[in-house]
C-alpha positions as CSV (number, residue, x, y, z in Angstrom):
1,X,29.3,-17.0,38.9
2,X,26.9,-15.3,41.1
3,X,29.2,-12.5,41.2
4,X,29.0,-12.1,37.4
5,X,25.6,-12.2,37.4
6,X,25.2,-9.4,40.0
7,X,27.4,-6.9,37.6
8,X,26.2,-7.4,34.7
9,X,22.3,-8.3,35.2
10,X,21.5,-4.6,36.0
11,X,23.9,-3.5,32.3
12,X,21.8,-5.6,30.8
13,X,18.5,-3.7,31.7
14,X,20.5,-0.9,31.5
15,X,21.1,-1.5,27.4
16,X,17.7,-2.9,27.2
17,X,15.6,-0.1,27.9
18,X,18.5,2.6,26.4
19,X,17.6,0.9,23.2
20,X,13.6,1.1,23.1
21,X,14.0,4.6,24.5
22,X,13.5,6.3,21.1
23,X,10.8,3.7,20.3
24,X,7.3,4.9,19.9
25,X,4.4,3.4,18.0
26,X,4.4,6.4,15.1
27,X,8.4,5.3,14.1
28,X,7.4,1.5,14.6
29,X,4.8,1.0,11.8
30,X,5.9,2.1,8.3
31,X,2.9,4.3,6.8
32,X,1.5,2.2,3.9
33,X,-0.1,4.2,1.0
34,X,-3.9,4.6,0.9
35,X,-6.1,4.1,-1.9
36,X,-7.9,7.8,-2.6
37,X,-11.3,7.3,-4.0
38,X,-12.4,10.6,-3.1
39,X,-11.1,12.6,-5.5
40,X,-11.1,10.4,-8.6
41,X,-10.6,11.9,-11.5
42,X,-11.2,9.7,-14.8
43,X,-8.3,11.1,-16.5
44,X,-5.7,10.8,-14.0
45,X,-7.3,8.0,-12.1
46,X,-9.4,5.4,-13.9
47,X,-7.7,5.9,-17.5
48,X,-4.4,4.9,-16.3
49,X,-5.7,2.0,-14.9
50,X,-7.5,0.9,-18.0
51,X,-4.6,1.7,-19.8
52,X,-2.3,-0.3,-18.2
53,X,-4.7,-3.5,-18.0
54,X,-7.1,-3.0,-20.5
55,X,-6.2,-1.3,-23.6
56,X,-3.8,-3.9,-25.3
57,X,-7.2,-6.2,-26.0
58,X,-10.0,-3.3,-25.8
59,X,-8.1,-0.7,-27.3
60,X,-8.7,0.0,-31.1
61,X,-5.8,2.0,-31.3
62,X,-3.7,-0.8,-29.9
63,X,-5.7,-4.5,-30.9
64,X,-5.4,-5.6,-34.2
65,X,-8.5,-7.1,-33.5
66,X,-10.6,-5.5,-30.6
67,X,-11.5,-8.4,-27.4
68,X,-14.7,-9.0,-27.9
69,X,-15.7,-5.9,-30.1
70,X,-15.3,-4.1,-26.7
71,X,-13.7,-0.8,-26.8
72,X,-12.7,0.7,-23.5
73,X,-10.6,3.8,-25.2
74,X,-13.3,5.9,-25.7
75,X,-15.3,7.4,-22.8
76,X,-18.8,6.6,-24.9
77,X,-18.1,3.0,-24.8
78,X,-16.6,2.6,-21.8
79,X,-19.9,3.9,-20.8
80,X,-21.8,1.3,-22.8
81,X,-19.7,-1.6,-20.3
82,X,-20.2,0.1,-17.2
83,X,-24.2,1.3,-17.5
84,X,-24.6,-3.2,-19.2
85,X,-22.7,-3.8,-15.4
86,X,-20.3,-5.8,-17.7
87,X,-16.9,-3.4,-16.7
88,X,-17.7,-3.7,-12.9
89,X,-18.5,-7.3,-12.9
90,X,-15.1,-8.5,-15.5
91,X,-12.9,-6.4,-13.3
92,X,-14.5,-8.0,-10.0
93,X,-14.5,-11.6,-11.6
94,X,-18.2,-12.0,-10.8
95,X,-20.0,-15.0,-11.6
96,X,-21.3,-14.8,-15.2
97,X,-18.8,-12.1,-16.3
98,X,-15.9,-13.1,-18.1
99,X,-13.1,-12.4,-15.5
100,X,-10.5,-9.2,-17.0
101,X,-7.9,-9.1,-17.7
102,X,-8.0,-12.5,-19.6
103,X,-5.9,-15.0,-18.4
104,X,-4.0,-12.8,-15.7
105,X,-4.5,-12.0,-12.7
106,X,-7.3,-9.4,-10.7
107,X,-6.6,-6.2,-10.7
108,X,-5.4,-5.2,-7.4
109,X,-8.0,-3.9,-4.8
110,X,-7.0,-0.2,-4.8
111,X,-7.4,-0.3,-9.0
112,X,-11.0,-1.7,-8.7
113,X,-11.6,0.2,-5.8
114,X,-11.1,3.6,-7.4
115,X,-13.0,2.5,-10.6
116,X,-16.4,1.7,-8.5
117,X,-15.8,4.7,-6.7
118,X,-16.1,6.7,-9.8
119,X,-18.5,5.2,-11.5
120,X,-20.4,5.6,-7.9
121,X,-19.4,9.4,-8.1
122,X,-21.2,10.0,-11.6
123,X,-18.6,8.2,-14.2
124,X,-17.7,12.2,-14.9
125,X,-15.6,12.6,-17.9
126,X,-13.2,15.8,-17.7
């Protein structure tokens, strides 16, 4: 048994470090994809967003009957919810806001993330 041991403890450190050779910490983590909120752009950033999660109630063109009376479609009153605080504090599910969208979940960090970031930058529409 010893014998055994004695030929094939050193293959096994032998295979061991062979296969962590190639191993370095840039190939070990995948790279996740970052939320840009530096250059947001309202109508390839924040629209889409809105569009996606907000237009089928505060759409006019899409709501038979608009949530609320609150348009988001149009830049002028989307600007009416955000300058009232109501847009950031719906999306956030603030205390005293009614939490957006209704009845499903928050949007995801990244989503609210790059709407207070423009809205921080100026609310520019382009």
């Amino acid at each position: 048994m010893k014998r055994i041991a004695f030929y094939f403890t050193p293959l096994f450190f032998l295979i061991f470090t062979i296969s962590c050779q190639y191993d370095n910490e840039e190939d070990l983590y995948i790279d996740l994809p970052t939320c840009d909120t530096v250059n947001v752009i309202y109508s390839k950033s924040v629209k889409p967003i809105l569009s996606g999660s907000c237009y089928s109630c505060h759409a006019v063109s899409n709501a038979p009957t608009l949530g609320s009376g609150i348009d988001l479609e149009t830049y002028t009153e989307l600007m009416v919810q955000i300058d009232n605080g109501r847009l950031l504090g719906a999306i956030n599910h603030a205390s005293g806001f009614s939490p957006m969208p209704k009845a499903e979940a928050k949007l995801d960090d990244c989503s609210i993330d790059i709407i207070e970031a423009w809205i921080n930058q100026g609310a520019v529409n382009d």
